[in-house]
C-alpha positions as CSV (number, residue, x, y, z in Angstrom):
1,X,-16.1,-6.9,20.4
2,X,-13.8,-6.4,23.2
3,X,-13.7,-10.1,24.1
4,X,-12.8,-10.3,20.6
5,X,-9.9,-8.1,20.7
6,X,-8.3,-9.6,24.3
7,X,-8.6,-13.1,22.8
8,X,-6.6,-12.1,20.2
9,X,-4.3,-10.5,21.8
10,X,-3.7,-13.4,24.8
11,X,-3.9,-16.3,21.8
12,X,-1.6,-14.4,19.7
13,X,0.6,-13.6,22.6
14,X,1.0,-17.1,23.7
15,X,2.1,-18.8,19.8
16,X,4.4,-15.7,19.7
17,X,5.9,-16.9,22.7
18,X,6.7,-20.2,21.4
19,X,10.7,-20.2,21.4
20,X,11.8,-22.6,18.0
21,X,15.1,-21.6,17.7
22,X,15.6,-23.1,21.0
23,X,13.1,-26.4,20.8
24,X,15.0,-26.8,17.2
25,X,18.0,-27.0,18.7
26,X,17.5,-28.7,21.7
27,X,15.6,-31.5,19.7
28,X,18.8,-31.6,16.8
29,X,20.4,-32.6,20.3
30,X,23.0,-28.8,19.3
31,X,22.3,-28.3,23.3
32,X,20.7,-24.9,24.8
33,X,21.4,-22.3,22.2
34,X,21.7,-19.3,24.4
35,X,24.8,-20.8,25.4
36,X,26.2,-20.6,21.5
37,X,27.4,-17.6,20.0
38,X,25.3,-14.1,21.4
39,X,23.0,-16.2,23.1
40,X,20.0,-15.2,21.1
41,X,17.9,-18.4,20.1
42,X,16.9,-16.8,16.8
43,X,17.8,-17.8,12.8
44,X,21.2,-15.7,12.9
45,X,22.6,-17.5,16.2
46,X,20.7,-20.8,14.7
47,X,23.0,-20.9,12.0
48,X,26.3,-20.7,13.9
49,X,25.8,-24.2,15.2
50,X,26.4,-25.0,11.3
51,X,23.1,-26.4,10.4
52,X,22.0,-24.5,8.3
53,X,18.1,-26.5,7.5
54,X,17.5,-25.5,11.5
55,X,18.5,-22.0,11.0
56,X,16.2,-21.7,8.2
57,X,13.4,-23.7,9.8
58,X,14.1,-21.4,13.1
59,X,13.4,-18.0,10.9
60,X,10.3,-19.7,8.8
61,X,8.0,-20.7,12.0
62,X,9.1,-17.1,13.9
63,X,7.4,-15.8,10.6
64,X,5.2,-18.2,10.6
65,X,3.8,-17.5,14.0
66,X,3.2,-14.2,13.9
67,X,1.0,-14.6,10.3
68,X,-0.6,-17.9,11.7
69,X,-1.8,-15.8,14.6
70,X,-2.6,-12.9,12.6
71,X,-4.4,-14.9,10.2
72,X,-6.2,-17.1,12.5
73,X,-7.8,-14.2,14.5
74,X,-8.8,-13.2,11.0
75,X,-10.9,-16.1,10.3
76,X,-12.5,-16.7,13.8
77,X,-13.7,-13.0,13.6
78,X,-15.1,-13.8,10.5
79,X,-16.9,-16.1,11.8
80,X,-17.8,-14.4,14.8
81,X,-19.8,-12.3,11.9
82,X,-17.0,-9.4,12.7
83,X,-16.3,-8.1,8.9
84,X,-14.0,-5.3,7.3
85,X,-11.9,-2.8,9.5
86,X,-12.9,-4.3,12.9
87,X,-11.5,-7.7,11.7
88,X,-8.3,-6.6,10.2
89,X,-7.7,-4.8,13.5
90,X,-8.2,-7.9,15.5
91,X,-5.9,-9.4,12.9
92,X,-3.3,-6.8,13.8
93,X,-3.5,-7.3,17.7
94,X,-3.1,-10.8,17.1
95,X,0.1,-10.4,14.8
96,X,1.3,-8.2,17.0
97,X,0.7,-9.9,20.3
98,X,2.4,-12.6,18.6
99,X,5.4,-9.9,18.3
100,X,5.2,-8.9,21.4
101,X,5.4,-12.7,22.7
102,X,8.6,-13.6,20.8
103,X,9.9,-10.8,22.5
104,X,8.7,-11.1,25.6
105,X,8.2,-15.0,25.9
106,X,6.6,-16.0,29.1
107,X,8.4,-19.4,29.0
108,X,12.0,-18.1,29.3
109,X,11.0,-15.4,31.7
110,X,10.4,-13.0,29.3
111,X,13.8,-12.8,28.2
112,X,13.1,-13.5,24.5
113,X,14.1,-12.5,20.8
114,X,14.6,-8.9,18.7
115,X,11.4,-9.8,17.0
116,X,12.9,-9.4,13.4
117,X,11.1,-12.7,11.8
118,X,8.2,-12.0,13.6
119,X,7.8,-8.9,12.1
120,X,8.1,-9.5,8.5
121,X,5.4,-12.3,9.0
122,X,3.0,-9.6,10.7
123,X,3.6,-7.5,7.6
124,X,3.4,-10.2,4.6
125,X,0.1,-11.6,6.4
126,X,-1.4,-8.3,7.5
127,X,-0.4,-5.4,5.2
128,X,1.7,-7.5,2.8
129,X,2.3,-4.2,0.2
130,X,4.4,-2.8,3.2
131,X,6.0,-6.3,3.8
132,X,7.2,-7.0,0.1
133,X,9.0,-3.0,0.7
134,X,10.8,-4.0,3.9
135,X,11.7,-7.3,2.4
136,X,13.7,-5.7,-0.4
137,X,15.0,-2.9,1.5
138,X,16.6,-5.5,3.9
139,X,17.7,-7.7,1.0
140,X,19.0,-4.4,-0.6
141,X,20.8,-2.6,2.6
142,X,22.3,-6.8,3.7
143,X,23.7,-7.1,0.2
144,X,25.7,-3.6,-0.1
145,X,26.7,-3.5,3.5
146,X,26.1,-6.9,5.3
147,X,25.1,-6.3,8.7
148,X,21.8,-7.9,9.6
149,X,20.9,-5.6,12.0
150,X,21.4,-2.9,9.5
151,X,19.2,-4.3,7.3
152,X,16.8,-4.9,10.2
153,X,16.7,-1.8,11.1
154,X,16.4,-0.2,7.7
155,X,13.6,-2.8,6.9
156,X,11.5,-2.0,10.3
157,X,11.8,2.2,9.4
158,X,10.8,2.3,5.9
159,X,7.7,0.4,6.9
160,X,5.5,3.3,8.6
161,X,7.3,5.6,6.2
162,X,5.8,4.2,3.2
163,X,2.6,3.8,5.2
164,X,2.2,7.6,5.2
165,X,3.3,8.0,1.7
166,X,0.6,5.4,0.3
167,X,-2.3,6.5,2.7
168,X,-3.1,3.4,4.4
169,X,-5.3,3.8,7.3
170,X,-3.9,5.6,10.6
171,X,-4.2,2.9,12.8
172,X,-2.1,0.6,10.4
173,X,0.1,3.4,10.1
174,X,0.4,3.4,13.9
175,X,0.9,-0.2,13.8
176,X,4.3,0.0,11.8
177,X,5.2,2.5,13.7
178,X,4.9,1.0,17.0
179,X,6.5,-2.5,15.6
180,X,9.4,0.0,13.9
181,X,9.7,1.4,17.6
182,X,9.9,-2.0,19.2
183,X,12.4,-3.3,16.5
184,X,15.1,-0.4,17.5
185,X,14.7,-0.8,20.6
186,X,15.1,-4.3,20.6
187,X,18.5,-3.4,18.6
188,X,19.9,-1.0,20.5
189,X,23.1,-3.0,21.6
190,X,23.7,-3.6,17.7
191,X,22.9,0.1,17.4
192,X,25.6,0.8,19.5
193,X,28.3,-1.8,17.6
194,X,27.1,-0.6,14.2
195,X,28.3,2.8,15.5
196,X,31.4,1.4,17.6
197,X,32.3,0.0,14.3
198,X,32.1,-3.7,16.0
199,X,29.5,-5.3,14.6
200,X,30.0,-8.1,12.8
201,X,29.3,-8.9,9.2
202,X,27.2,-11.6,7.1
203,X,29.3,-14.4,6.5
204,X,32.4,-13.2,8.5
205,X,35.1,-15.5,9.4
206,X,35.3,-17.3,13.2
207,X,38.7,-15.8,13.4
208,X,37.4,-11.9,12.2
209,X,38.3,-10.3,15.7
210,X,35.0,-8.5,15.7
211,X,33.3,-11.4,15.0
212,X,34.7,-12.9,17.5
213,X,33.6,-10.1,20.5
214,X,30.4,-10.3,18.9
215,X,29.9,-14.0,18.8
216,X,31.4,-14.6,22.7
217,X,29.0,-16.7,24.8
218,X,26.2,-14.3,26.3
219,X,25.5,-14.4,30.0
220,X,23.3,-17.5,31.0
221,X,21.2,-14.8,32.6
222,X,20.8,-12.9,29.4
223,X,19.4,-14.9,26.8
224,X,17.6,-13.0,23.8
225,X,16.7,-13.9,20.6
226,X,16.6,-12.6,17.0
């Protein structure tokens, strides 16, 4: 059972790590996206190349990571003959190994992404209730007051919230937690615009002044992703 949970957790760690926003780029020949925009090589800085179909693919295979590796786990534990909670659990290190490797991606010396894509494919592959309420609240809170990171944020809290109000079991409750913990800490920066009033909007203009700061090319020694 152990060698179950630590192969989970290195296999999901390691497709986590897998930086797509960047190969995307780099193979549409847009260059090295950490030099574009904040730097971050996820869907949001994607898209302000102006292609759009690799911003969108960019945020579908950070999802689609984290569920594959959730999902996967799954179905080798299952056939490992590991059935009910044990195997959801090993589904859970895996999704969130595969967090933690977006985050922290070995290949770009563990200076990776905010995890936000990542997360919502953990939670529509693992506890997909939970995922379907961060997904609206983040469609909800972008709509009214379009910040992303707002909505982020919003989306990663209400998570372990709800998990306590609808009784799930404590270690998936812990799990959103800890994922909720990891997404605001990841943010903290925007945290600190959002309350700066600097942080640019969905869909602002190139010449908006704050999106402007915002948007400035990120130190090649700082590259993150979203």
């Amino acid at each position: 059972m152990v060698f179950s949970f630590l192969l989970a957790a290195v296999g999901g760690y390691l497709l986590g790590s897998i930086p797509f926003g960047l190969v995307l780029t780099r193979a549409a020949g847009l260059g090295d996206i950490r030099n574009v925009g904040s730097g971050n090589i996820g869907a949001t800085n994607v898209l302000r190349t102006g292609r759009k179909d690799i911003a969108l693919a960019t945020l579908l295979l950070d999802a689609g990571k984290a569920a594959i590796a959730l999902l996967l786990a799954r179905w080798f534990a299952g056939m490992a003959g590991i059935t009910d909670e044990p195997q959801m659990q090993i589904g859970l290190i895996a999704g969130g190994a595969a967090f933690i490797g977006h985050c922290f991606p070995i290949w770009l010396n563990f200076k990776g992404g905010k995890g936000v894509a990542t997360f919502f494919g953990v939670l529509f592959a693992g506890i997909w209730p939970l995922g379907i309420v961060a997904g609206v609240t983040w469609l909800a809170v972008a709509t009214i007051f379009r910040y992303s990171s707002l909505a982020a944020l919003c989306a990663a809290a209400i998570a372990p919230i709800m998990s306590l109000i609808a009784g799930y079991q404590w270690w998936e409750t812990l799990f959103a937690f800890v994922l909720a913990a990891l997404i605001f800490w990841r943010h903290s920066a925007n945290i600190a615009r959002l309350r700066a009033g600097t942080e640019p909007k969905i869909g602002a203009k190139k010449d908006d002044p704050v999106t402007a700061e915002a948007a400035s090319p990120a130190p090649p020694a700082e590259p993150s992703a979203e």
